[in-house]
C-alpha positions as a printed NumPy array, in Angstrom:
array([[ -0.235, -17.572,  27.176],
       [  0.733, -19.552,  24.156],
       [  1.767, -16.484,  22.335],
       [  4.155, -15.262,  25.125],
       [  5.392, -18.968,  24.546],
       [  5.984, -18.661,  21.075],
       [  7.743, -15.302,  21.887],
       [ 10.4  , -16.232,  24.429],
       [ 10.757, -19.774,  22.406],
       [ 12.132, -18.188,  20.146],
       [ 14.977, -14.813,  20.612],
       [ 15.111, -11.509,  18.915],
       [ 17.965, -12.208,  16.461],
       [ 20.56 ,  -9.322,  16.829],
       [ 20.221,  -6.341,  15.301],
       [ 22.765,  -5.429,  12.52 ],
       [ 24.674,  -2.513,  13.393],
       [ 23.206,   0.575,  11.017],
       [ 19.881,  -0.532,  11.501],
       [ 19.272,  -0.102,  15.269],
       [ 16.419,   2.497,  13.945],
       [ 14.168,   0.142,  12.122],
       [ 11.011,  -0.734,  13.558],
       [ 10.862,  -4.965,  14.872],
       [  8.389,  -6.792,  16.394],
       [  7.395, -10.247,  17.014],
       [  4.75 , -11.793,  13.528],
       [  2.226, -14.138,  15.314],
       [  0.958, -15.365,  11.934],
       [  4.263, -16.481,  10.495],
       [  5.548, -17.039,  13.904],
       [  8.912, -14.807,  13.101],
       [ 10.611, -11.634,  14.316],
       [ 10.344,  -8.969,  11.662],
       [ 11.846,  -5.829,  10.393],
       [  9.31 ,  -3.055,   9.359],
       [ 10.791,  -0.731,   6.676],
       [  8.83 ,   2.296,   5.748],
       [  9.503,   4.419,   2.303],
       [ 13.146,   5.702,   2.682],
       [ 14.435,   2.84 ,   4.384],
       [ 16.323,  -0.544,   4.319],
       [ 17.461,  -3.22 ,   6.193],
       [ 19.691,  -6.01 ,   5.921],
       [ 19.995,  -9.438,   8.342],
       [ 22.164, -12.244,   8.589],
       [ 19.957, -14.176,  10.522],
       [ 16.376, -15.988,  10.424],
       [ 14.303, -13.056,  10.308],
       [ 11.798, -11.162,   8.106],
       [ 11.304,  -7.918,   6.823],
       [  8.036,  -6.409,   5.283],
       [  6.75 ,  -3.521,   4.016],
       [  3.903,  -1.983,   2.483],
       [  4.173,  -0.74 ,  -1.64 ],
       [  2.015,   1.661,  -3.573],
       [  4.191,   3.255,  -6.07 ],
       [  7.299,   2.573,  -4.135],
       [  9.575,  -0.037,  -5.28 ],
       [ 11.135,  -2.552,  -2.907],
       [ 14.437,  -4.868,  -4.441],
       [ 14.975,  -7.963,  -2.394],
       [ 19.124,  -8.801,  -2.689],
       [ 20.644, -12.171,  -1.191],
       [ 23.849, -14.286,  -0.896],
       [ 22.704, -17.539,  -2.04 ],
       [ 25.288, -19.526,  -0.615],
       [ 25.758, -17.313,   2.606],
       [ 21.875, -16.859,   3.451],
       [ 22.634, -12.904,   3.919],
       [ 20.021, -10.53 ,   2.531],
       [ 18.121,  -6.949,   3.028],
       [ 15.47 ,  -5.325,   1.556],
       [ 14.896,  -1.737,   0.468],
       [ 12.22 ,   0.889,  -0.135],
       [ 12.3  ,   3.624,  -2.003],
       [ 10.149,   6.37 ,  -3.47 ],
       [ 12.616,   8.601,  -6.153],
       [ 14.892,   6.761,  -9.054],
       [ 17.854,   8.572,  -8.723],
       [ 19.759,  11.886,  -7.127],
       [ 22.954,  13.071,  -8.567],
       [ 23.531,  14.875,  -5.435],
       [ 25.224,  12.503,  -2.537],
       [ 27.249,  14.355,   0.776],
       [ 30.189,  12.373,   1.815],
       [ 28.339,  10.138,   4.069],
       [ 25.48 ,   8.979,   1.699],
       [ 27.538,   5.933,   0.661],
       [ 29.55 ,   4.91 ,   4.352],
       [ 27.573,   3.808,   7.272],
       [ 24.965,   6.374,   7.477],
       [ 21.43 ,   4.831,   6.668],
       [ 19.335,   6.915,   8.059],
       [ 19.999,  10.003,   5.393],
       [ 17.674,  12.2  ,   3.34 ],
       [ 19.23 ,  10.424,   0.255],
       [ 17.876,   6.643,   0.975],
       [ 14.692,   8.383,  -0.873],
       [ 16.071,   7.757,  -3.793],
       [ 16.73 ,   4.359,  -5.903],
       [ 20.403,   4.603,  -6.696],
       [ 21.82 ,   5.317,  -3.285],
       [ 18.986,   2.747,  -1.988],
       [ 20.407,   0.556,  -4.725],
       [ 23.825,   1.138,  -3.784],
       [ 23.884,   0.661,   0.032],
       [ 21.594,  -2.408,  -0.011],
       [ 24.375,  -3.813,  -1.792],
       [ 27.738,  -2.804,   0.041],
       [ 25.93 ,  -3.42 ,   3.574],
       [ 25.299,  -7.175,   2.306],
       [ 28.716,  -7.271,   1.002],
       [ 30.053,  -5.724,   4.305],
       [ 28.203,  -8.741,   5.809],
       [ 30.437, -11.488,   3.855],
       [ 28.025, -11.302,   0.823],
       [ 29.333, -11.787,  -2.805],
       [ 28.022, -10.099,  -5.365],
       [ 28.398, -13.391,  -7.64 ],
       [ 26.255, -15.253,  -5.974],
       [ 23.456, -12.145,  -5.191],
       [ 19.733, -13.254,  -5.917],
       [ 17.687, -10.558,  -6.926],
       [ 13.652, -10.012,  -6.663],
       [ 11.818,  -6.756,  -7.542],
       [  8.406,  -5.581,  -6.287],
       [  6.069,  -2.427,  -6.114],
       [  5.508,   0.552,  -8.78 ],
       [  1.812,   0.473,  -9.445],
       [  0.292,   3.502, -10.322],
       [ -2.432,   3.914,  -7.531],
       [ -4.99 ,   6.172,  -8.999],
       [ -5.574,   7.49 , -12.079],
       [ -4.716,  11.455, -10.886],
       [ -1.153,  10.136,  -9.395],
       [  2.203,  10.911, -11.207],
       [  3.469,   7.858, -13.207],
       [  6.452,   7.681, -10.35 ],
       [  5.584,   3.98 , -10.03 ],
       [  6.902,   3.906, -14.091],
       [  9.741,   5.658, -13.631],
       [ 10.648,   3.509, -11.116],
       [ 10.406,   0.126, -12.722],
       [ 12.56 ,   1.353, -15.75 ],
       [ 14.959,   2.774, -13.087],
       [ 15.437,  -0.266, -11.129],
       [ 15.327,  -2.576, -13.894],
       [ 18.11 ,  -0.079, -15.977],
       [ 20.493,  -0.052, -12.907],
       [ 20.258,  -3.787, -12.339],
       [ 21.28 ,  -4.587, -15.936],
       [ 24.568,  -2.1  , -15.402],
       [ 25.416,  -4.315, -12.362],
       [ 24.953,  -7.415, -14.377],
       [ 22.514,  -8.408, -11.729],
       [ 19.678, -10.746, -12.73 ],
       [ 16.357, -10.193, -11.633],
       [ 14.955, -14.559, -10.793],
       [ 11.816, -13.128,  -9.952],
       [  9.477, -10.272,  -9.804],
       [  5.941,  -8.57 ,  -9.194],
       [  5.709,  -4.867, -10.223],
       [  3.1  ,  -2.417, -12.013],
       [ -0.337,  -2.575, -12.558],
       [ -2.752,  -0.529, -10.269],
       [ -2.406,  -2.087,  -6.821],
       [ -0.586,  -1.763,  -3.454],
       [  1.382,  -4.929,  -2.412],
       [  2.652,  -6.31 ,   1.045],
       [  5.901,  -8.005,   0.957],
       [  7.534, -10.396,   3.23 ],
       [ 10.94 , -11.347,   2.207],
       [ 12.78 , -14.279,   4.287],
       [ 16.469, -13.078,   3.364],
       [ 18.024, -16.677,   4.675],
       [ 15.775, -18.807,   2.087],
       [ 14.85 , -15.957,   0.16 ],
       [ 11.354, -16.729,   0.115],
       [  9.004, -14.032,  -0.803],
       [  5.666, -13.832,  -0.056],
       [  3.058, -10.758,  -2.066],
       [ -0.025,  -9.92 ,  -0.996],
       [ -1.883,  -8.062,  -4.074],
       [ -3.969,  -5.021,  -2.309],
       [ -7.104,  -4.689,  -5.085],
       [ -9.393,  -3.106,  -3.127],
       [ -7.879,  -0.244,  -1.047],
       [-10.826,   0.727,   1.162],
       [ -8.394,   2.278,   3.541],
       [ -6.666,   5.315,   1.634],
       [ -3.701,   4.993,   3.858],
       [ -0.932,   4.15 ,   1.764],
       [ -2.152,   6.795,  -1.12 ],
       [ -2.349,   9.411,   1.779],
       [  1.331,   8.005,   3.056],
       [  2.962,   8.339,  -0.304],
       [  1.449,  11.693,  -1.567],
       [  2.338,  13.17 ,   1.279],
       [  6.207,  11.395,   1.215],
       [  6.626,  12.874,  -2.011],
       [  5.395,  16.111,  -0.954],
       [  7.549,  16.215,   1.3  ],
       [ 10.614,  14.696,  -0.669],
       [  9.908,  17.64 ,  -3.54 ],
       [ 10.568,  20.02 ,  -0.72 ],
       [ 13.453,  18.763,   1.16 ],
       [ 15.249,  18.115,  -2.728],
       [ 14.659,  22.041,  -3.489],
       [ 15.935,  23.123,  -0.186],
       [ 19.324,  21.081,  -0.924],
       [ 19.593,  22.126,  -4.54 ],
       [  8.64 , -13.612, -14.715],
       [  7.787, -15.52 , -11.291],
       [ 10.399, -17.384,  -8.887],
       [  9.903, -18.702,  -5.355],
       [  7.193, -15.704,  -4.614],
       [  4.12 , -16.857,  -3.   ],
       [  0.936, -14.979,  -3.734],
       [ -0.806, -14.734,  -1.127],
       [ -4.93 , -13.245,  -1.495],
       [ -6.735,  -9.739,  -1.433],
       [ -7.018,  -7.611,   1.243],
       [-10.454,  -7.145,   1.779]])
């Protein structure tokens, strides 16, 4: 009974129009509606609401207005594409080009801006690329030294950030405070995120040849 309370206490925020596909549910524990993005997506909120994910070798940037609370948070697999149709940088999110970092990069940032977000005052966090097992590609790599290349072009600072190493992570980023809390996955007795991501990247590889420092993060224990 209490939980229904703590439900209808408090409303779904609305749902920013491009992201009416993402995945969002009530969080008991942190006692906040939530976004769920899964590799190849984004979302992006003006309001008091979360969004998670879950990161083996993915990488996840966390982007927010400081003065304007506005954020969103991203997930992608692939640094970059040279390849974009015409829609890959309008309103379409849900594209087979949000696989890879630079368009991820790129409409993370114009759907905050399109929100009354300015890029002067943008906070940036970065999270994810660790290299799972030993017999995986070094994709998690390559995607650090993407993400951290492409941030320096846009003169964006990174104030804070948790990437490498051999571990999954769980991120939940608060884009109104821009609080972030990680959750360090050591011991990965469930092989469901390694089974996720090979077979994401499987099935990127075939869809791509058929179209030719620390700051305000809060670390939060091991999954057991």
């Amino acid at each position: 009974m209490g939980f229904l309370n703590d439900i209808s206490s408090v409303p779904q925020p609305p749902v920013t129009i491009g992201f009416e596909h993402i995945n969002r549910y009530w969080d008991g524990l942190n006692k906040v509606w939530s976004a769920k993005i899964l590799p190849g997506e984004l979302y992006v909120s003006s309001h008091g609401e979360m969004i998670s994910t879950v990161l083996g070798s993915c990488i996840s940037v966390c982007i927010r207005d400081t003065k304007k609370g506005i954020g969103g948070m991203n997930h992608f697999m692939l640094p970059q594409t040279n390849e974009f149709s015409s829609d890959s940088w309008g309103s379409n999110s849900v594209t087979s080009a949000s696989r890879y970092g630079n368009w991820a990069m790129e409409y993370l940032i114009n759907a905050i801006i399109k929100l009354g977000g300015e890029k002067k005052n943008f906070e940036v966090k970065v999270f994810g690329g660790g290299q799972m097992m030993a017999s995986m590609t070094d994709i998690g790599q390559k995607n650090i030294l993407f993400v951290y290349q492409y941030l320096a072009e846009e003169q964006l600072n990174i104030v804070a950030s948790d990437v490498g190493d051999i571990y999954a992570r769980k991120v939940l980023f608060f884009p109104d405070t821009g609080s972030v809390k990680v959750r360090r996955i050591k011991n990965v007795k469930n092989d469901t995120i390694i089974r996720r991501e090979t077979a994401y990247e499987k099935h990127v590889g075939v869809e791509s040849k058929s179209e030719s420092d620390t700051s305000n993060i809060e670390l939060f224990g091991d999954t057991k």
